[in-house]
N, C-alpha and C positions, 0 to 999 in steps of 0.2 A: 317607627322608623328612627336609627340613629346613627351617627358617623362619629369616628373619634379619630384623631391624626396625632401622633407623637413624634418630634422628632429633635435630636439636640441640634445644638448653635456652634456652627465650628468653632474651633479654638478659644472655648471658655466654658466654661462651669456650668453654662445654664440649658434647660431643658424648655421647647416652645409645647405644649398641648392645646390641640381644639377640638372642641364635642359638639355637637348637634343634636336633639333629641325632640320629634313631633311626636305628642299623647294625642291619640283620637279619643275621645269620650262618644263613648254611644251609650244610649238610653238616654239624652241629656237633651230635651228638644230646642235649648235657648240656645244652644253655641254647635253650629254646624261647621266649627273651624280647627277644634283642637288646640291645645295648649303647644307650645314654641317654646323650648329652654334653649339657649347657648352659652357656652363657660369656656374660659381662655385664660391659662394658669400661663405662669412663667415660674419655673423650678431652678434653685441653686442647690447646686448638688454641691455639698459639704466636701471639703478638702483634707476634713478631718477622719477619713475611716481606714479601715485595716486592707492591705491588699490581699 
């Protein structure tokens, strides 16, 4: 299961992204809970590119 959400910041430069990510592990008898990732970038979008 995962979720990811992208969206920019009004008037500026910068990009907010969030991810969500549950790994079930099966075959694995000691962890009946699965592995939990979450990551939360904040992106500057360069001023320098070509239009």
């Amino acid at each position: 299961m995962g979720f990811y959400y992208m969206t920019d910041i009004p008037k500026t430069p910068l990009r907010l992204d969030v991810g969500y990510m549950n790994d079930l592990i099966k075959g694995y008898d000691q962890v009946d809970f699965g592995v939990h990732y979450l990551a939360v970038d904040l992106i500057w979008n360069l001023p320098y590119h070509k239009h």
